[in-house]
Each structure stands twice: as structure tokens, then as C-alpha cells.
C-alpha positions as a printed NumPy array, in Angstrom:
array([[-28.883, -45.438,  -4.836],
       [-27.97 , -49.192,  -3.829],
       [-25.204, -48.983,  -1.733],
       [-23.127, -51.372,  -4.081],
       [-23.481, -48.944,  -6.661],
       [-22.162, -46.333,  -4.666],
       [-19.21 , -48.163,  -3.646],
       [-18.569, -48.669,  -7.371],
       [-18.797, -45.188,  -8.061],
       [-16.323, -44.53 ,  -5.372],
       [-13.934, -47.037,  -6.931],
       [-13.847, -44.937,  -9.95 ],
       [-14.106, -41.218,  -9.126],
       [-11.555, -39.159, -10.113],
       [-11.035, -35.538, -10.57 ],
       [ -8.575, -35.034, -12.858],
       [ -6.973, -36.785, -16.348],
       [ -3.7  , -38.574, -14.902],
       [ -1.874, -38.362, -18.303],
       [ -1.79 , -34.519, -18.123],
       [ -0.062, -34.583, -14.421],
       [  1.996, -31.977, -14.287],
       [  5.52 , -32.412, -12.558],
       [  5.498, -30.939,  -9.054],
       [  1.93 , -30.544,  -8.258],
       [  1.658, -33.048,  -5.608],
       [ -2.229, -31.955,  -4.986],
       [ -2.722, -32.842,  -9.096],
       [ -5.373, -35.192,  -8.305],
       [ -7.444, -32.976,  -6.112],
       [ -6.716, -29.824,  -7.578],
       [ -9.732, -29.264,  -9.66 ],
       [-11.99 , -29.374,  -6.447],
       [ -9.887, -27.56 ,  -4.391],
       [ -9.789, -24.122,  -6.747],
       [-13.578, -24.292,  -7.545],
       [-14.376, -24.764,  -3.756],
       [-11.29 , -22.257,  -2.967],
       [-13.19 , -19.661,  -5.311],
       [-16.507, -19.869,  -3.982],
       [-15.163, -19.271,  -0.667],
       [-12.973, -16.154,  -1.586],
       [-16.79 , -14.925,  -3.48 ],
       [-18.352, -15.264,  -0.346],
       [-19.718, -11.654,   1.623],
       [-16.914, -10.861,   4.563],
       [-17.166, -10.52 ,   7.972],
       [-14.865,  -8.148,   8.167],
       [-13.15 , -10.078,  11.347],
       [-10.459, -12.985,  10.598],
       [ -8.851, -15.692,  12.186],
       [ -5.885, -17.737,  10.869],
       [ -5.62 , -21.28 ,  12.103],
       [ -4.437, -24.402,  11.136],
       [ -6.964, -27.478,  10.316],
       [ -6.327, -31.098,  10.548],
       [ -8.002, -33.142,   7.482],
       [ -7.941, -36.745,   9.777],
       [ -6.091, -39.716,   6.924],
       [ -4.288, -42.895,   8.698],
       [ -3.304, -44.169,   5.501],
       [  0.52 , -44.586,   4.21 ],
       [ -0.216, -43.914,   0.694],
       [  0.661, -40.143,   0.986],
       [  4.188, -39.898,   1.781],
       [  5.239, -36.803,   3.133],
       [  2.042, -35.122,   2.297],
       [  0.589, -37.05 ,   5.56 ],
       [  1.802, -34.492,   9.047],
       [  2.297, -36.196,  12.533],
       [  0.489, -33.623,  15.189],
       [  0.798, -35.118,  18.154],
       [ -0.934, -32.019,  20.105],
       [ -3.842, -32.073,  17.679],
       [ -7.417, -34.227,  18.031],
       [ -6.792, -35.759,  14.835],
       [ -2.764, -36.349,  15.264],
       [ -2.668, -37.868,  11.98 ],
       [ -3.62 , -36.729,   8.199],
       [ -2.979, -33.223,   5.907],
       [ -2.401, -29.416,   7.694],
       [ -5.025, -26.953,   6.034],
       [ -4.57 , -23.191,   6.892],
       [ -7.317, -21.503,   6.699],
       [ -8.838, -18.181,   7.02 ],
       [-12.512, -17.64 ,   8.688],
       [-14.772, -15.382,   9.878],
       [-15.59 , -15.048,  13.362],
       [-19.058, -17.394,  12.638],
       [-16.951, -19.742,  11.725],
       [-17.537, -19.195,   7.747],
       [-14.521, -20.017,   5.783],
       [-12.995, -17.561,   3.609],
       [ -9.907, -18.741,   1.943],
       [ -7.716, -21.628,   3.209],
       [ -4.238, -23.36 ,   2.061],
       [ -2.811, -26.869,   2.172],
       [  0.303, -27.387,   3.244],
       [  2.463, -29.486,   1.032],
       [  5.867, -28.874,   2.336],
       [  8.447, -26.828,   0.383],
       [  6.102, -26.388,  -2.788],
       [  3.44 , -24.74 ,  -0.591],
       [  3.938, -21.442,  -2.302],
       [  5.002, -22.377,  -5.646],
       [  2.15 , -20.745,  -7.422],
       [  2.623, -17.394,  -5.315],
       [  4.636, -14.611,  -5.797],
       [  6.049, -13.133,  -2.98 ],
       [  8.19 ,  -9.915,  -2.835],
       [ 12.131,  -9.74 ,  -1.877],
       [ 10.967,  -8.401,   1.748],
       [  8.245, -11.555,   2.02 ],
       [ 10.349, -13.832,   1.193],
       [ 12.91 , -13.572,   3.901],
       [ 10.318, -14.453,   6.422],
       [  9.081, -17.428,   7.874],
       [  6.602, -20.025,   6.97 ],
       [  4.163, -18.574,   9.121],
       [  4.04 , -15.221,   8.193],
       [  3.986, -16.653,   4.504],
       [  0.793, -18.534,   5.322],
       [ -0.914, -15.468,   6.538],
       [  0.127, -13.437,   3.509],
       [ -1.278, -15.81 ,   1.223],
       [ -4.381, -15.795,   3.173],
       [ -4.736, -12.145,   3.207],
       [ -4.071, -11.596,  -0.241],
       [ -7.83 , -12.513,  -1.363],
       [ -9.775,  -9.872,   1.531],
       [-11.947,  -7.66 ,  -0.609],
       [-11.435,  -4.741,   1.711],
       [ -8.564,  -5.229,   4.002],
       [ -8.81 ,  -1.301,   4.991],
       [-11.774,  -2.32 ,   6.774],
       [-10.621,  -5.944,   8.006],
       [ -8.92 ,  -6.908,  10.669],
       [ -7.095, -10.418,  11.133],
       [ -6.408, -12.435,  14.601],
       [ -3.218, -15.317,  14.485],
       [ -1.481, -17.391,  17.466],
       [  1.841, -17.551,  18.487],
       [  2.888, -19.582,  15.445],
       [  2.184, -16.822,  12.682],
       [  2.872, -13.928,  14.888],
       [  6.071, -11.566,  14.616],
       [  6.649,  -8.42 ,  14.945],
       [  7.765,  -8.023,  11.26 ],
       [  4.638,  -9.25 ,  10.294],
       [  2.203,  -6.787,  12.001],
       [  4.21 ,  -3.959,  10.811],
       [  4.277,  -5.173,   6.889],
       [  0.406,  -5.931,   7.195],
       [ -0.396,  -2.054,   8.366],
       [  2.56 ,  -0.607,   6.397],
       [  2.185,  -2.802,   3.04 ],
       [ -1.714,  -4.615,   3.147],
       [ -3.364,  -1.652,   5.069],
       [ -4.562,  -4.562,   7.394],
       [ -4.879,  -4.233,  11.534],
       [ -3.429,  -7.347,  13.383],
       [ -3.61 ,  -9.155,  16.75 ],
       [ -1.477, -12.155,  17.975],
       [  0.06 , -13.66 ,  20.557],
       [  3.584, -14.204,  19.969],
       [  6.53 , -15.96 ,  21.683],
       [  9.495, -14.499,  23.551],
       [ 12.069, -15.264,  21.274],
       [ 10.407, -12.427,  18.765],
       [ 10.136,  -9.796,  20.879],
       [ 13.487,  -8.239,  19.134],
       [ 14.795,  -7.411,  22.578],
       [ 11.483,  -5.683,  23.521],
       [ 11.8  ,  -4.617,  27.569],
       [  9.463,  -6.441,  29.664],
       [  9.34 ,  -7.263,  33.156],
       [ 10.026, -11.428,  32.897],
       [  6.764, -14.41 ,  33.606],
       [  8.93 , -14.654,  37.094],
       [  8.524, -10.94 ,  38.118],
       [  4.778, -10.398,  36.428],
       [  3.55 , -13.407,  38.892],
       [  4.988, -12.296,  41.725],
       [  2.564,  -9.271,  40.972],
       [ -0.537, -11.163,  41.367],
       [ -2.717, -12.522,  38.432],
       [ -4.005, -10.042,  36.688],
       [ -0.712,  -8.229,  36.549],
       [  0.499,  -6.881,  33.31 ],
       [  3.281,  -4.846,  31.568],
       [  3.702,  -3.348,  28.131],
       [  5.612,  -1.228,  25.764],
       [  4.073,   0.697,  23.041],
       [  6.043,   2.218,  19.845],
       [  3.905,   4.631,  18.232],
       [  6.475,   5.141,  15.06 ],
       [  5.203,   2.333,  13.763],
       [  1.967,   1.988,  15.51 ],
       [  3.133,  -1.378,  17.68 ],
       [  1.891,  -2.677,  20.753],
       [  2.577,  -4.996,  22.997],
       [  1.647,  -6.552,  26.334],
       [  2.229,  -9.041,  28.366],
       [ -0.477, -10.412,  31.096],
       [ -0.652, -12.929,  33.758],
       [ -3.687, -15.316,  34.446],
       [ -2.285, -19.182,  35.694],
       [  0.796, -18.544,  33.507],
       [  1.722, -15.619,  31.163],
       [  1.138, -14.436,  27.481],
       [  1.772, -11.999,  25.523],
       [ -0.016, -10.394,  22.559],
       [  1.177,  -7.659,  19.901],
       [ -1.081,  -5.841,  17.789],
       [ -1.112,  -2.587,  15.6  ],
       [ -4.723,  -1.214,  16.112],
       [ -5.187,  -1.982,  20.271],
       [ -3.434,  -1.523,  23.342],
       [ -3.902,  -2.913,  26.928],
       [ -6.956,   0.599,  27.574],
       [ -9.579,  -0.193,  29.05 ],
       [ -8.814,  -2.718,  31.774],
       [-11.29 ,  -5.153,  32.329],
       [-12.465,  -7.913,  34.795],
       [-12.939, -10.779,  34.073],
       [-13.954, -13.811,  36.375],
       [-11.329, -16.955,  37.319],
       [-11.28 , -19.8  ,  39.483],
       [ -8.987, -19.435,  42.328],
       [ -7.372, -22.787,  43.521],
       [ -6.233, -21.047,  46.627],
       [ -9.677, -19.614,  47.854],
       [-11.861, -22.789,  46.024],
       [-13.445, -20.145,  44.043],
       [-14.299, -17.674,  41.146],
       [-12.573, -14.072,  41.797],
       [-12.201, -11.338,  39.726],
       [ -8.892, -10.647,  37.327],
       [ -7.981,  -7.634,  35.713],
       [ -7.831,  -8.118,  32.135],
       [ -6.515,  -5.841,  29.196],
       [ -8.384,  -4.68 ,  26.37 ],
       [ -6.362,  -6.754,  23.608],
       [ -6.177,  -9.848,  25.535],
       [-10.429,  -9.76 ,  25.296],
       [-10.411,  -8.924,  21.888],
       [ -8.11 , -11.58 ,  20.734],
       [-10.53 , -14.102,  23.083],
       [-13.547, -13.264,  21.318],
       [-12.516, -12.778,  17.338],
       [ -9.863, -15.829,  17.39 ],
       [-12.148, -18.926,  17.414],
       [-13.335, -18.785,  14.196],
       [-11.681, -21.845,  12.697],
       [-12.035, -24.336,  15.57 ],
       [-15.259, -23.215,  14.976],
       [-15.529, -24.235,  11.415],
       [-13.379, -27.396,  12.497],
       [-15.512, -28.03 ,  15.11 ],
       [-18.703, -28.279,  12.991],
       [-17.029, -30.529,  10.33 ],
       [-16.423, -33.227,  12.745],
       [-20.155, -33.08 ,  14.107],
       [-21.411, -34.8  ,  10.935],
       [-18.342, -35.615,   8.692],
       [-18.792, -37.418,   5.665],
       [-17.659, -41.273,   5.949],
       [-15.276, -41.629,   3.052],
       [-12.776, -43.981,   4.896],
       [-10.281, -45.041,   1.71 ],
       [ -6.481, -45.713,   1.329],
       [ -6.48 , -42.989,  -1.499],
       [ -5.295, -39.938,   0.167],
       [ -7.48 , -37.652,  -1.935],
       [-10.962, -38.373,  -0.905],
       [-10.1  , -37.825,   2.167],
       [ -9.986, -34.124,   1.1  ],
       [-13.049, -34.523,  -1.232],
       [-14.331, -35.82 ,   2.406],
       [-13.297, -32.515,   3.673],
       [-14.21 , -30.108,   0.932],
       [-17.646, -31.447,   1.162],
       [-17.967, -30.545,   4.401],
       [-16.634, -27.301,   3.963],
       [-18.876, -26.472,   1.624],
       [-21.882, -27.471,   3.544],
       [-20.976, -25.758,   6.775],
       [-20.508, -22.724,   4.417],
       [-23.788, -22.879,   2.687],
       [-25.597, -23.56 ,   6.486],
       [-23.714, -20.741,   8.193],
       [-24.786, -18.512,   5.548],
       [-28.657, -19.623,   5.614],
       [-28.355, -19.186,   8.866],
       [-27.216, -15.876,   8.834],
       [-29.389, -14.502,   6.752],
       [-32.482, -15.962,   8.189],
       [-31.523, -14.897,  11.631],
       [-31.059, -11.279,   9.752],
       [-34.826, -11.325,   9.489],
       [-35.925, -12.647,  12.7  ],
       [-36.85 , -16.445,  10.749],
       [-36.569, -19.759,  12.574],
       [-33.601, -21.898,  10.476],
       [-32.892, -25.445,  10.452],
       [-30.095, -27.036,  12.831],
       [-27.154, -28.264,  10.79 ],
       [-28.002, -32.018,  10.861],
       [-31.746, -30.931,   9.596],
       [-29.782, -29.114,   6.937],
       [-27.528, -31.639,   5.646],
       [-30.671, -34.162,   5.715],
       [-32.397, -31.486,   3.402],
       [-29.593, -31.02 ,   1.023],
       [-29.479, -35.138,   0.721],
       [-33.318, -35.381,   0.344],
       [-33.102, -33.059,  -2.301],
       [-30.246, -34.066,  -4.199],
       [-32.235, -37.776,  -4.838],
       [-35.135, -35.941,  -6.081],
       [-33.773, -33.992,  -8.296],
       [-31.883, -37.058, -10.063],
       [-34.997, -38.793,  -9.816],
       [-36.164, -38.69 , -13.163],
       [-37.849, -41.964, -14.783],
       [-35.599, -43.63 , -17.653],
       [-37.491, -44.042, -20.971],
       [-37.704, -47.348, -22.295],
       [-36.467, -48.301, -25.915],
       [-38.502, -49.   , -28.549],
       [-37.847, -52.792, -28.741],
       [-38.553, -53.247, -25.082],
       [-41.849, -51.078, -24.999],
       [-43.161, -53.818, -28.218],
       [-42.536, -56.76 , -25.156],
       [-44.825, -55.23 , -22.715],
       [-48.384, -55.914, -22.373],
       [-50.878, -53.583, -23.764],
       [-53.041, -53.626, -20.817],
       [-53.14 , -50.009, -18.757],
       [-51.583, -50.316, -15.475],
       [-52.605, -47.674, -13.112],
       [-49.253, -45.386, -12.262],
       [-48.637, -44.477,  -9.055],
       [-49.523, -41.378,  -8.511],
       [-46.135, -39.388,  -8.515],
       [-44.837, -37.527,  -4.979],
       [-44.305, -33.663,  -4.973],
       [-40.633, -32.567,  -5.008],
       [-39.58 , -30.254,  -1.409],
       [-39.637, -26.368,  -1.954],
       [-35.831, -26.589,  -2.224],
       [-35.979, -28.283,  -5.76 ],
       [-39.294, -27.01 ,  -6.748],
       [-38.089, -23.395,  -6.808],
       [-34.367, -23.885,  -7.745],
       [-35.34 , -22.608, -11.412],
       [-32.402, -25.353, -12.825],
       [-33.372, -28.273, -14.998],
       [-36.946, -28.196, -14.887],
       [-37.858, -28.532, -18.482],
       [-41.162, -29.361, -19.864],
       [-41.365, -32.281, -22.149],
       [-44.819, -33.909, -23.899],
       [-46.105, -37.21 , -21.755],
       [-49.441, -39.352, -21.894],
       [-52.513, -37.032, -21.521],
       [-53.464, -36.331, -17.744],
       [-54.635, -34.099, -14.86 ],
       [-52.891, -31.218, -13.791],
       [-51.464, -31.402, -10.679],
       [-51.759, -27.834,  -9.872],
       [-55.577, -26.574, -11.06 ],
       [-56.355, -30.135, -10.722],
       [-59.389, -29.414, -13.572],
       [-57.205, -29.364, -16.656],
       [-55.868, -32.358, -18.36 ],
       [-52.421, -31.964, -19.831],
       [-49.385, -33.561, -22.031],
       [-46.777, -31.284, -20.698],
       [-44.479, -33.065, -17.727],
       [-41.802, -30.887, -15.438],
       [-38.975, -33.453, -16.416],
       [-37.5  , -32.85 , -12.972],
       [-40.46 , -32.747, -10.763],
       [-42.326, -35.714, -12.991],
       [-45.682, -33.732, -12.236],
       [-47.955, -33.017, -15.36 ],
       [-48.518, -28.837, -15.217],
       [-50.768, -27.579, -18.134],
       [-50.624, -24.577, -20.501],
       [-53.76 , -23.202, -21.613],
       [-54.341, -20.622, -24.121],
       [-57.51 , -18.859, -25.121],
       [-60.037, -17.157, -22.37 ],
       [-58.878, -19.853, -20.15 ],
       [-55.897, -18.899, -20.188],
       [-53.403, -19.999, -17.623],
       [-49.819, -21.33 , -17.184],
       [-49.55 , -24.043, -14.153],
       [-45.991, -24.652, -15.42 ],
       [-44.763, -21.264, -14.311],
       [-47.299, -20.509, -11.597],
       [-45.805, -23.892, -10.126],
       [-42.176, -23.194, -10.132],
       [-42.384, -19.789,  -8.608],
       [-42.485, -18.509,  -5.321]])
């Protein structure tokens, strides 16, 4: 495709009828998109092991009001706050844009939910769509976590929980303070445990201190784990609780998927806010569809393709499948010369298109050789492919066409 054309096409996309914008929807133009790619991620097979995380979608533009959040902590520090739940691979699950105080206008939430905050909202949402939250557990920072929460997830959602979680929502939990803890020594920790309600929490030093709550883990076993020591100009050996490793190794899964989207992001710079999400749920969906291909060639000890490789693939393919030859009119085939011109000979489609079973209908052509037997001339043409592929019936019989488009 010319790139003029493309930039044309841009001009004009849209994904939804503006005269049926309904009031309050302030994601009406994107919506479409986002619920079909929302879906397909909710379909996908789970993990088992969440993270919750917030995700910048990067937009310097002013045409988004409000929509448009200032992080100043964040990589991208400007554009739209996605929360999103994903697997520890870094496959994304379910995720949520933040739109101020209509966030949650198309979820019900109980008396009980609705008295807490807008973090613990987020992670309800995001939970509601686990196929087997018995069996799941989900990992959240300090900006989700309370103690409220943890308990309603086992209690209500039957789901196991890990987070750190700031001081201030401790509900007057007894700890020694960060002062007393350092004066310990790194590697010091203290915690309290209420096994009523099946509530844990500890607090650990390293360099400074955290502290995590959880309903499935405790600080048993103690670990070690190796730091750098400033004072002796070298690595040393920390002890380290069981929950702080845990929440280490399961929470990275959506700077993981973020981290992948910015390796090879789509360029759709615009001043309309919404293709900047299209941008993004392109990506998404890619990453998805690689992590997956990846997974379950690695399942059966295959070599895959690196993600660049991948996304080249999906391109390649997309071109040739739209690369069917338009058929003149009538009128314009009577101005051409009768002469034969020799055709160049047409190129094979990749294995990705060939056996994708969609579109590849067979339609009658000029008599020619088959390109699979080579030895039988044909009128039938793979619309999609633009190969001839003959039928034959009788004690020759064979059927190129289907031969050709299966594995």
C-alpha cells in the first residue's frame, strides 16, 4: 500500500457511528475495539498467577481533556492510565481504562465494595473475569493493597492475595517501626499473623523497609538472598522472607507486557486521542498472540520466532492475503490489445496464509498448469493464493485444491 493511501485511510478511520454517541461514554469512539480486544483477552487459557498494574498508553496531545493523566514518576509521564491484569509471562488477561469518576459506570458493585477505594475497585473489576479464582492467585503494589481487600478476596472471591501496602493501612497493626527494624541489621524483619481471618503480614528491611500482607503466605522459610553492601564494596548475603520472594517473582507481569509494547510500538502519532489506543490495542494484541505461540511451541521443545520476526510475519502475511488481482470491466478489457502477454508467473503465499483455511475460494480462470502436480492443466484459481490447483475426476483422480491447503 502507497504510503499516501495509508495516510488517507488514517484520515478517515473510525470505529464507531458518531450520531448514536451515547451521553457519558467518554471512550464512545473507541469502544467497539476495546470490548472485542477486552473479550479475546478474558477467552484466553490462564496462568493461574496475576499481577495488577497500571499501564501508561504515551498521547502528548490536548485534544483529550481530562481523559489525558500527568505521571510524573512514569516513563511515559504523559497520555491515558490502563489497569490491567496479566499473567506472570506477561500475557494480558483483562485490563481497564481509567476515565475518572465514570470508570465503573457499567459495573455493579455491592454495598460493602462500594465503600472502598479506587484501588481496591480496580482490582475487583479485574478479578471478576478469572475462570477459576479457587485456583488463582493475584499479586498488587502498595496502591491497590489494604487489608480490607485481602480479606473480601478470600472471604467473598475465594481468591489468595499478596501486596505490599503502606503504613497508614495497617489498622493499627503492631510492628516494630523502619527506625527500630534497621537498627537490626538488613535482613531484619517483624510480623504479626491473625489466623481468624487468615492475614499476614510482615515487614522486612533491605536499604529501606517494606511491608507486604497476604492471605495464603507468611514470612516461613527464610531465605538468602544476595545484596551489594556499600559499606564492605560488595555482594553479602540477606535474609529474606518467604512472601517478600514470592511477591518478587509473580509481580512483574505487566511491566512485562508494557515492556514489550514499547520494543516495537506501532507509529500512529495523531492529535486524535483514540488511535493512540487503537496504537495500543494493536500491540496488545500482538504481544498476546506471540506470547502464546511462544508458549506453546516452547511446550514441545520447537524453536519460535523472536517478537520482531513475528510482527514482520504477521505484516508479510496480512499483504498477501489482500493481494488479490482486481478484474477488469468489460468496457476496459474491449481497449486492450488482443495479443497474449506472458503473466508473470505468480509467487507462493507463506505457510501462515496458505493453511489459515479462511477465504480461499476457488473461482474458474484462463486454462493453465497446476501449480501443485505441475502435469495437469486447470481453470480452477485459489482466489486468495492466485495459484491455479486442479480437480480431477475419473481414475486420475486427485484434488490439488485440498491437498494444497492442508497441512
Amino acid at each position: 500500500m502507497p504510503v499516501k493511501r495509508f495516510k488517507k485511510l488514517r484520515r478517515r478511520i473510525h470505529f464507531q457511528d458518531n450520531n448514536t454517541d451515547p451521553q457519558g461514554d467518554r471512550l464512545f469512539k473507541i469502544r467497539p475495539l476495546i470490548e472485542k480486544l477486552r473479550q479475546k483477552c478474558i477467552a484466553i487459557e490462564e496462568e493461574g498467577l496475576f499481577s495488577i498494574d497500571e499501564m501508561m498508553i504515551a498521547y502528548k496531545g490536548k485534544k483529550a481533556g481530562s481523559l489525558r493523566q500527568y505521571m510524573p514518576k512514569k516513563p511515559k509521564k504523559w497520555g491515558f492510565k490502563m489497569f490491567v491484569r496479566a499473567g506472570v509471562s506477561g500475557i494480558v488477561q483483562d485490563f481497564l481504562i481509567y476515565t475518572g469518576s465514570s470508570t465503573f459506570d457499567e459495573i455493579l458493585f455491592s454495598k460493602e465494595e462500594q465503600q472502598m477505594g479506587l484501588g481496591a475497585k480496580v482490582v475487583l473489576a479485574l478479578c471478576r473475569t478469572i475462570q477459576k479464582p479457587e485456583e488463582s492467585f493475584v499479586y498488587f503494589d502498595n496502591f491497590f493493597c489494604s487489608l480490607e481487600l485481602i480479606e473480601y478476596l478470600k472471604k467473598n472471591k475465594k481468591l489468595e492475595s499478596l501486596g505490599t501496602i503502606r503504613s497508614n493501612r495497617l489498622r493499627g497493626c503492631p510492628l516494630l517501626s523502619d527506625k527500630e527494624l534497621l537498627r537490626k541489621g538488613r535482613g531484619s524483619f517483624d510480623y504479626r499473623v491473625d489466623n481468624s481471618v487468615g492475614l499476614a503480614v510482615i515487614k522486612w528491611a533491605d536499604t529501606k523497609c517494606v511491608t507486604l500482607a497476604s492471605s495464603y503466605i507468611s514470612h516461613s522459610p527464610v531465605f538468602e538472598v544476595s545484596r551489594f553492601s556499600k559499606e564492605q564494596k560488595k555482594k553479602v548475603n540477606v535474609q529474606c522472607p518467604q512472601i517478600v520472594k514470592q511477591y518478587n517473582i509473580h509481580m512483574g507481569g505487566v511491566d512485562l507486557s508494557d515492556m514489550l509494547v514499547s520494543l516495537y510500538k506501532t507509529p500512529f502519532k495523531s492529535k486524535r486521542w483514540y488511535l493512540a489506543m487503537f496504537s495500543q490495542m494493536i500491540d496488545i494484541a500482538v504481544n498476546n498472540a506471540w506470547l502464546l505461540y511462544r508458549r506453546d511451541l516452547a511446550s514441545q521443545g520447537k524453536k519460535y520466532n523472536k517478537l520482531k520476526d513475528f510482527r514482520i510475519n504477521i505484516a508479510k502475511s496480512l499483504i498477501e492475503s489482500r493481494n488479490v488481482p482486481r478484474k477488469r470491466t468489460s468496457a476496459a478489457a474491449n481497449l486492450l490489445p488482443q495479443n497474449k502477454i506472458k503473466v508473470p508467473v505468480a509467487p507462493r503465499p507463506t505457510e501462515d496464509v496458505r493453511f489459515d483455511n479462511v477465504g480461499h475460494f476457488p473461482v474458474f480462470t484462463e486454462k493453465g498448469r497446476c501449480r501443485l502436480c505441475t502435469n495437469g492443466q486447470t481453470t480452477i484459481l485459489c482466489q486468495k493464493c492466485n495459484l491455479r490447483l486442479c480437480i480431477v475426476s475419473g481414475a486420475n483422480q486427485r484434488n490439488c485444491f485440498t491437498s494444497y491447503h492442508s497441512k
